[in-house]
C-alpha positions, -999 to +999 in steps of 0.1 A: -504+396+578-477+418+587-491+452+611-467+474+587-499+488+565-519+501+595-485+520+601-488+530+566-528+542+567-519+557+603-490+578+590-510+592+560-541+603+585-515+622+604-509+636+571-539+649+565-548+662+598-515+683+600-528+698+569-560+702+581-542+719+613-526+740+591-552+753+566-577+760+598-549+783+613-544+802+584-578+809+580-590+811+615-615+789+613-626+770+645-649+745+628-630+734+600-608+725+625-627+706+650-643+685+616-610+674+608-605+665+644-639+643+643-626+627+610-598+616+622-611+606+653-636+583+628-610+571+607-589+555+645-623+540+655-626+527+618-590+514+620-594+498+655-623+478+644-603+469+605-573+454+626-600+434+650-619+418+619-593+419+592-558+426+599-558+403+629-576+372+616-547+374+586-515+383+611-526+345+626-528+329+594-501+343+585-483+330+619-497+296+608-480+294+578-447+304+593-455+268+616-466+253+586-428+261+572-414+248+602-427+219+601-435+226+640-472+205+644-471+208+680-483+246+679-520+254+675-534+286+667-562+305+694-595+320+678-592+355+671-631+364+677-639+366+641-668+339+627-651+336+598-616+335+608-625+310+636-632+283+611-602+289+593-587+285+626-606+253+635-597+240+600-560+247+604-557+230+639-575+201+629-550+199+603-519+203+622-530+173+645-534+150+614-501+161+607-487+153+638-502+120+637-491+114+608-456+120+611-454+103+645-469+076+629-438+079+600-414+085+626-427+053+640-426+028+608-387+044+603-378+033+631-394+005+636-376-005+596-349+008+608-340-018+636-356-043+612-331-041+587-302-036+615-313-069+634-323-092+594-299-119+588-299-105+553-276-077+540-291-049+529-271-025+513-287+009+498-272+030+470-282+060+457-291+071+424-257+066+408-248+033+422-228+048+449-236+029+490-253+053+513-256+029+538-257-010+547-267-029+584-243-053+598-248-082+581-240-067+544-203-057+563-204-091+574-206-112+542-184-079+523-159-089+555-154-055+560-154-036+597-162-004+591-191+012+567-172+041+563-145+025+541-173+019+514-191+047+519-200+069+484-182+038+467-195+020+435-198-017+443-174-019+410-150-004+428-146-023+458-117-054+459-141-076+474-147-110+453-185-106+465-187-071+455-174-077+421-198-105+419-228-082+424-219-050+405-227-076+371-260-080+384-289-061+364-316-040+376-341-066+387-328-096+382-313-122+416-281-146+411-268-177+433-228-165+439-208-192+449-171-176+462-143-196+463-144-199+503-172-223+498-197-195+505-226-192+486-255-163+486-287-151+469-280-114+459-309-090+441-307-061+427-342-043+431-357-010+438-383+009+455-403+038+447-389+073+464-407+106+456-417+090+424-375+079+413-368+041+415-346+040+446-316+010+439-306-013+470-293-050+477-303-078+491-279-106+504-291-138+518-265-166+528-276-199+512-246-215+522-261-236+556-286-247+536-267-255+507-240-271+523-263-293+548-282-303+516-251-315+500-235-333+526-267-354+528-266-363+495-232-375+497-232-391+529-260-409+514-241-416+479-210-426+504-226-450+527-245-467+496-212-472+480-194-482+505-218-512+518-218-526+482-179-524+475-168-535+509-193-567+506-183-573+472-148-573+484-149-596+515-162-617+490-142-613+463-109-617+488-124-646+509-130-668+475-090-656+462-076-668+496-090-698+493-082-706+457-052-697+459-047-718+494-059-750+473-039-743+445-004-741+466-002-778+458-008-777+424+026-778+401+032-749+382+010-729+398+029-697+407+018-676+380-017-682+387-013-676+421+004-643+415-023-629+397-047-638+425-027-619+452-027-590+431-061-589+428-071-593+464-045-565+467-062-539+441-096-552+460-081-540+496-068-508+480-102-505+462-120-508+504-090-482+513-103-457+487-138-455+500-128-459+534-112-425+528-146-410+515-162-428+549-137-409+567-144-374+557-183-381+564-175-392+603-153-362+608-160-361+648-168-330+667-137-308+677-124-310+710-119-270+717-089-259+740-070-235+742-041-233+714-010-211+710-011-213+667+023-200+666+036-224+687+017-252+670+032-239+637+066-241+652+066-273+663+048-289+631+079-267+610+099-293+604+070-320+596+053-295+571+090-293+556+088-328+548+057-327+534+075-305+506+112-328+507+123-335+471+105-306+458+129-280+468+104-256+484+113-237+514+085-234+539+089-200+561+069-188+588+062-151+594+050-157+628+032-126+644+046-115+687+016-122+701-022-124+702-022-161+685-038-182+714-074-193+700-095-220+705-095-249+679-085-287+681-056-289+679-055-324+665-075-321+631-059-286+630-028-300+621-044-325+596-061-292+580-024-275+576-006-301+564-031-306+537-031-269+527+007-276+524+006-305+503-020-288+484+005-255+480+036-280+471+015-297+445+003-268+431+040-254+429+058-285+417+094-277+423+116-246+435+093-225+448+083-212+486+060-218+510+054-189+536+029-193+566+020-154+581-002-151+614-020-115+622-037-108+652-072-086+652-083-060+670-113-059+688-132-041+658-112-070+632-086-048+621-050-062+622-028-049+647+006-059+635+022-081+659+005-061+689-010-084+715-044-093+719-066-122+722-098-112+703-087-129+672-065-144+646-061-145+609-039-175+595-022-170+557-008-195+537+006-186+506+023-197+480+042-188+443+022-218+426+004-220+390-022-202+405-062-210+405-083-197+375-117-181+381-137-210+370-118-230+389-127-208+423-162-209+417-162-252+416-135-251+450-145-268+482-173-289+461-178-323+470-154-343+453-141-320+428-102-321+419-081-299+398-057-330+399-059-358+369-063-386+398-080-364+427-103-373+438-116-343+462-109-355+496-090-330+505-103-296+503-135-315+515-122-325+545-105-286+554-140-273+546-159-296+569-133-293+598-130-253+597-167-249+595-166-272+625-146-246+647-165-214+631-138-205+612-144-183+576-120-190+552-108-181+514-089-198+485-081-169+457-048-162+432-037-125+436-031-097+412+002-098+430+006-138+417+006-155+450-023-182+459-036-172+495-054-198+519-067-171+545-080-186+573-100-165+604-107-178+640-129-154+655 
């Protein structure tokens, strides 16, 4: 407790012995004033030993507390003498060290979570009671392809332009959805909670499936493909062999032609019927790429005029918005070129006639921002878009499937084939219509 009322008990004494003083001289009395003198004297001794047991005892409690309000549990408070106060004393230190424990021990499991959810392949992102991100580790910014958490920061997921973002803000309070994008990436987001100070807290989780998913796929298929193909190409050696030689033997036979005619058509639709799963063979041997160094600008140059033809008849224009420097990255440069002239043919078809074509490269910064057409080597991002029909949103979710079209006699090769070769160089990559109207194929080489 505060000293302030033995000031106050001191003050009135002096009080009282000033009148005491003053009532002995006027009656000039001797004892009366040596009595007061003793009385007073009583009343210091009394006071001296009121501080000691009483006043003293509650001035460290009192200090306590203030450590208490601090939150400092490093301080301990010494025995003031007293029986009685001393245990309070003991009690109070023994409590401050289970506090200390016990916030190191906090401290400890923070940080330990802490570097837990900063290293976990899963993105966690946390919101606070309204929705709004408070924080997320790297590998929420990662799948949100976004560099830098303060750009969402205090942001409803709603609000974000992200397809993945949108994705999840239609999630419900509890419940976990498959999201398959339309780059062929495919994750396992929840929407849960944890208890905090007795509020449900909100947060996400975001686990990539799409490894998994994708490696489970192509087995199946390889499997479907290789089954296939054994059985139609024996059936058609067969089928061929036995038409050669019929229609060998009947070359002597009058009148014959017609007959003949048929055959040769048939062993032809059997040869194109070998061609057409020789295609599907193809996109399951796709060989490993043979990484070099590539300038894409230049490799865009020079395939300018091939890319052109891909689009002759059509009367599309093909332009290339070709960024001044940072666009040497390391790909092959061989199936690159079969992955942009498909993209090309894909754009033209999906166009028609009189339309345009244009091809952008943008370098990245260090931190994956674009730089304009400043130098630098860390990166590239490769844009081709184009004024087509544009791609519906249940179309984007079924995009980069195995074997599905939107053509009437697709049959899927294609966009299999781009996803399989730029997953084979690392690449991510995006196939979306814009508010703006324009179908993007964004492309990134990190």
């Amino acid at each position: 407790m505060k000293l302030r009322y033995l000031f106050y008990i001191l003050a009135f004494l002096q009080l009282v012995l000033l009148i005491l003083l003053f009532y002995s001289a006027a009656q000039s009395q001797d004892t009366l004033f040596y009595i007061g003198e003793g009385v007073v004297l009583l009343v210091l001794v009394f006071l001296i030993y009121f501080y000691y047991k009483v006043l003293k005892p509650l001035d460290a409690i009192g200090n306590g507390m203030d450590l208490l309000n601090e939150q400092d549990f490093s301080s301990r408070l010494k025995p003031v003498g007293q029986q009685e106060s001393d245990r309070i004393v003991q009690v109070f230190n023994k409590m401050m060290d289970q506090l200390k424990e016990e916030k190191l021990r906090v401290q400890e499991q923070n940080r330990f979570l802490d570097l837990l959810i900063s290293a976990s392949p899963m993105g966690v992102i946390m919101l606070d009671f309204d929705g709004h991100i408070t924080m997320m580790n790297a590998a929420a910014l990662r799948f949100l392809e976004v560099n830098d958490e303060a750009q969402l920061h205090r942001k409803l997921m709603s609000e974000l332009d992200i397809p993945l973002a949108q994705k999840i803000a239609r999630i419900p309070m509890g419940d976990s959805e498959t999201v398959r994008l339309n780059d062929s990436m495919i994750y396992r987001c929840s929407h849960l909670s944890f208890m905090d100070r007795g509020f449900a807290h909100p947060f996400i989780l975001i686990e990539s499936l799409t490894a998994e998913v994708m490696k489970a796929e192509k087995k199946a298929y390889e499997k479907v493909i290789r089954m296939i193909a054994h059985e139609v190409n024996n059936t058609v050696a067969g089928v061929t062999s036995a038409l050669d030689t019929m229609s060998d033997a009947m070359s002597t036979i009058p009148e014959s032609d017609d007959l003949r005619e048929m055959m040769t058509t048939s062993s032809e639709r059997c040869m194109s019927m070998s061609r057409f799963i020789t295609r599907f063979a193809d996109v399951v041997k796709i060989p490993e790429p043979q990484l070099q160094e590539v300038d894409v600008n230049a490799l865009l140059l020079e395939n300018h005029t091939f890319m052109e033809s891909v689009c002759a008849g059509r009367n599309i224009a093909v332009k290339l918005n070709l960024c001044e420097g940072g666009s040497r990255v390391n790909i092959d440069p061989i199936l690159f070129e079969q992955v942009l002239v498909n993209i090309v043919k894909n754009a033209a078809e999906s166009i028609g006639s009189d339309g345009e074509i244009t091809i952008t490269t943008l370098p990245l910064s260090k931190g994956g921002y674009p730089v304009g057409g400043r130098k630098h080597e860390q990166g590239l991002i490769l844009e081709i878009a184009d004024n087509g029909k544009g791609i519906s949103p249940e179309t984007e979710k079924k995009l980069f499937t195995p074997f599905f079209s939107t053509k009437p006699n697709g049959q899927g090769i294609g966009l299999m084939f781009i996803r399989e070769v730029l997953m084979k160089h690392g690449c991510t990559f995006s196939l979306r219509t814009y508010p703006d109207g324009l179908t993007r194929f964004k492309i990134r080489f990190s």
